[in-house]
C-alpha positions in Angstrom: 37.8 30.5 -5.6 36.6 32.5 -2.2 33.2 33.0 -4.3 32.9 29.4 -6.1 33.4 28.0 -2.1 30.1 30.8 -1.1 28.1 29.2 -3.8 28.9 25.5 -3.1 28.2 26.5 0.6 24.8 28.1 0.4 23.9 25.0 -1.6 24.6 22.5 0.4 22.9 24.6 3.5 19.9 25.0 1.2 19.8 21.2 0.5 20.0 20.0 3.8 17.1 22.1 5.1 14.9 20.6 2.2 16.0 17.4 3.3 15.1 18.5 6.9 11.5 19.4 5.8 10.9 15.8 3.6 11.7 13.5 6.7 9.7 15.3 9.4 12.0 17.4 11.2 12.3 21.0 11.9 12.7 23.8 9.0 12.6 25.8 7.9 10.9 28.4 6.3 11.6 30.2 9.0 15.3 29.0 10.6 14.9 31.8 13.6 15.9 28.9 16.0 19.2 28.9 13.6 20.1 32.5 14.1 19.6 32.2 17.9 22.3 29.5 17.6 24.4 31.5 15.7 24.3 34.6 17.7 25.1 32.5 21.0 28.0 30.8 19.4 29.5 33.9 18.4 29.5 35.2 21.4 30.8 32.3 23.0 34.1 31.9 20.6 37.4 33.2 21.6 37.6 35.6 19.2 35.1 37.8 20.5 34.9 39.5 24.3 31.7 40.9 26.4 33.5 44.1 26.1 32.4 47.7 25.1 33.7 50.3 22.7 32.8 53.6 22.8 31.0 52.9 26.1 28.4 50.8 23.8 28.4 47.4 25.5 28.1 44.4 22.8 28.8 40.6 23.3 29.9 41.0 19.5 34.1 42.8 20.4 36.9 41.3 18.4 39.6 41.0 20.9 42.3 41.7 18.5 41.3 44.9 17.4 40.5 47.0 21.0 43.4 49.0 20.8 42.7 52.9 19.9 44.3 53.0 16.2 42.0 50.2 15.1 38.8 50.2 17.4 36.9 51.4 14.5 37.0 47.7 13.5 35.0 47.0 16.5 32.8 49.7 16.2 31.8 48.7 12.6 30.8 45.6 13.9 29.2 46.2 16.8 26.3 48.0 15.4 24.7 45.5 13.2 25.2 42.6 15.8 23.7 44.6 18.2 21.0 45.2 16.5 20.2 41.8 15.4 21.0 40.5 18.9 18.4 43.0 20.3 15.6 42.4 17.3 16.1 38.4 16.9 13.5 38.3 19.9 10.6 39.5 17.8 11.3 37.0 14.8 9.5 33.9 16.2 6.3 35.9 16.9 5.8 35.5 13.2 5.2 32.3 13.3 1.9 33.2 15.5 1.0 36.5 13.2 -2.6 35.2 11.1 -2.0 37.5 8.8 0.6 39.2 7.0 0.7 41.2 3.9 2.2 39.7 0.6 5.0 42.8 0.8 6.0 41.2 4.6 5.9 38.3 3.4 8.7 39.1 0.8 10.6 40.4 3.6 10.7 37.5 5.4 11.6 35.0 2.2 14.8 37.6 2.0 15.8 37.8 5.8 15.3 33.8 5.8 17.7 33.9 2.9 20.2 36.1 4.6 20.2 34.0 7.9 21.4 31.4 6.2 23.9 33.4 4.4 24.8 34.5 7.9 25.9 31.4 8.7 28.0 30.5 6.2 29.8 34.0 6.4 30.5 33.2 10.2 32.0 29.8 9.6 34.5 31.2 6.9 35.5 33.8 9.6 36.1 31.2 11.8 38.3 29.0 9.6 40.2 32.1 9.0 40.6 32.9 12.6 41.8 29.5 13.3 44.9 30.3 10.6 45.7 33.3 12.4 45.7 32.1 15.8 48.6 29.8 14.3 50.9 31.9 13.6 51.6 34.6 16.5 55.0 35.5 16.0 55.6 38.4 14.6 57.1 38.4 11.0 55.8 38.9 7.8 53.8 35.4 7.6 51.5 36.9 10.7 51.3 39.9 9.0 49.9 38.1 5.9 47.6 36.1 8.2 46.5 38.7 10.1 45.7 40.7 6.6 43.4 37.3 5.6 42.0 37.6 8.8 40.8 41.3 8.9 39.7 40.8 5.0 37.5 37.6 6.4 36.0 39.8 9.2 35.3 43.0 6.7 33.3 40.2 4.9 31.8 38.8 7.8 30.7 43.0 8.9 28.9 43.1 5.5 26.7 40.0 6.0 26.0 41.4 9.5 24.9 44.7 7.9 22.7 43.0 5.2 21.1 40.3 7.7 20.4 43.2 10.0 18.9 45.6 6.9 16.6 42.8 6.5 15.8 42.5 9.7 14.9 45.8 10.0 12.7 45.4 6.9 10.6 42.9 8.8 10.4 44.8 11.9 9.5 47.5 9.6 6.5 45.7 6.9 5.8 43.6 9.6 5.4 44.6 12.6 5.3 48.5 11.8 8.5 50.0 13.6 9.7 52.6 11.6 6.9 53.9 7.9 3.8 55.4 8.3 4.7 56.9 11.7 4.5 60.2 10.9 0.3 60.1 11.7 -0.9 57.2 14.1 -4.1 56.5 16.0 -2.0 55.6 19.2 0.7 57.5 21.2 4.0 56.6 20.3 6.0 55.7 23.1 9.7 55.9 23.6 10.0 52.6 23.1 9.1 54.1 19.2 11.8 56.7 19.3 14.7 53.8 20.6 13.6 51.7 17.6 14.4 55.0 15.3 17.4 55.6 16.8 18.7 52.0 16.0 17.2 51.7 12.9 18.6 55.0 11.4 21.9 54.1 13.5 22.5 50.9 11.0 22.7 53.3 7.6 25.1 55.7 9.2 27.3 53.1 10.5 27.4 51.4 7.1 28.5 54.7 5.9 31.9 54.6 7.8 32.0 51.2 7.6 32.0 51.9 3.6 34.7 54.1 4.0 37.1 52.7 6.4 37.2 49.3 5.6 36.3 48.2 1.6 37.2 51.1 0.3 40.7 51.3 1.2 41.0 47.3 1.2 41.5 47.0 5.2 44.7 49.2 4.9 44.7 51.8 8.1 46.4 54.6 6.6 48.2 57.0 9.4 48.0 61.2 9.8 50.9 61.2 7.8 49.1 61.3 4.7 46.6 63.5 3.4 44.2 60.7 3.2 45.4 59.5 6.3 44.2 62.7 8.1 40.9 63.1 6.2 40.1 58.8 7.6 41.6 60.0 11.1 38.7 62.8 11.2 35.9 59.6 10.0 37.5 57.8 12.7 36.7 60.5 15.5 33.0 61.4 14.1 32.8 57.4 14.2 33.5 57.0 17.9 31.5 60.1 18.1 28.2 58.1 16.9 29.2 55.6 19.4 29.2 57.6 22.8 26.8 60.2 21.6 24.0 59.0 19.6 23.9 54.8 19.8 24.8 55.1 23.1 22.2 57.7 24.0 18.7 56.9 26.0 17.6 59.6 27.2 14.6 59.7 24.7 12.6 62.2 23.6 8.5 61.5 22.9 7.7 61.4 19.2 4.2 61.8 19.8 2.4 65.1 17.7 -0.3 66.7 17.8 -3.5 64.9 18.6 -7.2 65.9 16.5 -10.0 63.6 15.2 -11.2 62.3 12.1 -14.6 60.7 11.0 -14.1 57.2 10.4 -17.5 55.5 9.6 -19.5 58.1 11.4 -17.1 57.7 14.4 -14.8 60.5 16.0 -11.5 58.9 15.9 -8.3 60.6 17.9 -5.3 60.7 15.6 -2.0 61.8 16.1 0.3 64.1 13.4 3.4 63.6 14.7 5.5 66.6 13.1 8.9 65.3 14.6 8.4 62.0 12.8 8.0 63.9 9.1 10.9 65.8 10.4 12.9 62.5 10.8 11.6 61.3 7.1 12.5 64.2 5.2 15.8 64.6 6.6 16.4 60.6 5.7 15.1 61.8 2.4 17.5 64.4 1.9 20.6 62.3 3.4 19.9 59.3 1.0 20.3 61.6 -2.1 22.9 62.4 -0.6 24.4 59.1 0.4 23.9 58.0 -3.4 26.0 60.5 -4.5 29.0 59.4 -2.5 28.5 55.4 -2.9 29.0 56.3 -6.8 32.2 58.5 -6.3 33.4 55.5 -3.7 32.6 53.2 -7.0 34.3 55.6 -9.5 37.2 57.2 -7.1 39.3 54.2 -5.6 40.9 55.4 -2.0 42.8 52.8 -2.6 44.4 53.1 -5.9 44.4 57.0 -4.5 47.2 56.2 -2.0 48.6 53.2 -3.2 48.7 53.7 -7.2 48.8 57.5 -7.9 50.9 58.0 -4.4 48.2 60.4 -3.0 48.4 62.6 -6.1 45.6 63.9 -7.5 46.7 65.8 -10.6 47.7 62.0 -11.4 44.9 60.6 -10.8 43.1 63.1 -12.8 45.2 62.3 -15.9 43.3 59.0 -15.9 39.6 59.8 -14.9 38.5 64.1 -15.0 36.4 63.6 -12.2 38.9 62.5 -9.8 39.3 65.9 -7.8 35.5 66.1 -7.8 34.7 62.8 -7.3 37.0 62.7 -4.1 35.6 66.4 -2.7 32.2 64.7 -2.8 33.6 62.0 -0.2 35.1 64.3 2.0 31.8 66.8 2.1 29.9 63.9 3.1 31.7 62.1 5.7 32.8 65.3 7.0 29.9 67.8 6.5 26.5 66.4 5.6 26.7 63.1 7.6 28.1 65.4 11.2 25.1 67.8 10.0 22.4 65.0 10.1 23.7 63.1 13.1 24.0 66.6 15.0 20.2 67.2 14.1 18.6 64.3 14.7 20.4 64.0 17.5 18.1 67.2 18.9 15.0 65.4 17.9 15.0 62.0 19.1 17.2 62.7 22.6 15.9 65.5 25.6 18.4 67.6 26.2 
């Protein structure tokens, strides 16, 4: 039903900007106007404070879910809607671009897409908000609500990381943010190594957002489980990404080596920027890595982990042979290799 009401609601959005565009007014191909509007009414509803978490300021805090067990809510949120509030700016310079290349263009038929589907995501939250606002008194009917409510907004997180992925694509194909970095003609600036940071801040945040929200079906499983102490230590490398990478500015220049090349019979200064292949093959290496544990995620069910088979994982096994391996592969990521590249990259894109 949740899904038949998605449908019949990007329809009727899609409909009513084609019928925007046949009598004259304002459409569009590129609704960046729209987002703007979205952004600054989401900031403006009472379910949301100008707060900070992690000392990483956002207008973008749900104000039921500051307290210290369940900040990581917050912080899952905060990423993404930072990000498109701070990128949003450069969206209606496209408009003025002459020319842009059939793959940027792509990216911005997808990203117009996803604003829309932005929309619609934010005005289900809000409906649901509205239900749980209703009931305050504690019993098992706010509980319920309060469950419908923190479902709504872990759907609501997801459309926030996909509009600001595509974002990012557009920053990327068309205005040249993040590929092809690696050797320039121009100094990079640290205005380059911010964008990095925020970019490469989006995938790692998805990664615990992944983890300790779908995966476990909104369910905030304490230390006294097994699995409750392996989310506890993804909780505290979470925060840690907060206060000591996304909230980091102390940047360090990206800018390599400089030499020249002949470029129809002309000297022309280039720079190799060695830190810049460091940052790509490191990427490289985390997204094999990162593919790895979305599949055990798909085939190893935290959920059914703790709730089904009772954290047991000889029962478990019984029903898939993987299971022990499968859940080993989650914990060396979220605990190891994703620590490891946030340490590291930390040392290249920060002075210290």
């Amino acid at each position: 039903m949740k899904l038949f009401s998605k449908i019949f609601l990007s329809l009727v959005f899609i409909f009513s900007s084609a019928m925007m565009f046949a009598c004259g007014g304002e459409v569009a191909r590129t609704p960046y106007s729209q987002l703007a509007d979205t952004m600054s009414e989401i900031s403006e509803h009472g379910m949301f404070l100008n707060s900070s978490v992690d000392g990483v300021s956002s207008k973008y805090i749900l104000k039921d879910f500051t307290n210290s067990n369940e900040k990581y809510v917050n912080e899952s949120l905060v990423i993404p809607m930072n990000f498109i509030n701070k990128y949003q700016s450069d969206l209606p310079k496209i408009k003025e671009m002459k020319k842009i290349s059939g793959e940027g263009s792509g990216s911005i038929e997808k990203l117009e897409r996803e604003i829309t589907e932005f929309k619609i995501a934010y005005n289900q939250l809000k409906n649901e908000y509205d239900r749980f606002i209703t009931f305050q008194t504690e019993g098992s009917i706010y509980d319920g609500v309060r469950q419908a409510y923190l479902y709504e907004i872990t759907d609501f997180t997801e459309n926030a990381y996909r509009l600001a992925f595509k974002m990012a694509e557009v920053e990327d194909k068309v205005f040249n943010r993040y590929s092809s970095k690696d050797v320039t003609t121009y100094a990079l600036t640290t205005k380059d190594t911010e964008y990095f940071k925020d970019y490469l801040a989006l995938s790692m945040a998805q990664d615990f957002y992944n983890v300790l929200l779908p995966s476990v079906k909104t369910i905030n499983y304490t230390a006294t489980s097994e699995l409750g102490v392996f989310l506890n230590k993804v909780k505290n490398d979470f925060a840690s990404l907060l206060s000591t990478f996304v909230r980091g500015v102390n940047y360090a220049d990206l800018t390599g080596e400089e030499s020249t090349k002949k470029e129809n019979g002309k000297d022309i200064v280039i720079y190799n920027n060695s830190k810049v292949k460091e940052i790509y093959e490191l990427e490289k290496k985390l997204i094999v890595e990162r593919g790895l544990v979305e599949k055990s995620l798909k085939e190893f069910s935290l959920y059914d982990y703790a709730e089904k088979y009772n954290f047991d994982l000889d029962s478990y096994n019984k029903v898939n042979i993987y299971a022990e391996t499968y859940y080993n592969q989650i914990q060396v990521y979220y605990l190891t290799n994703l620590s490891q590249y946030t340490t590291y990259l930390k040392t290249i894109l920060f002075r210290s």
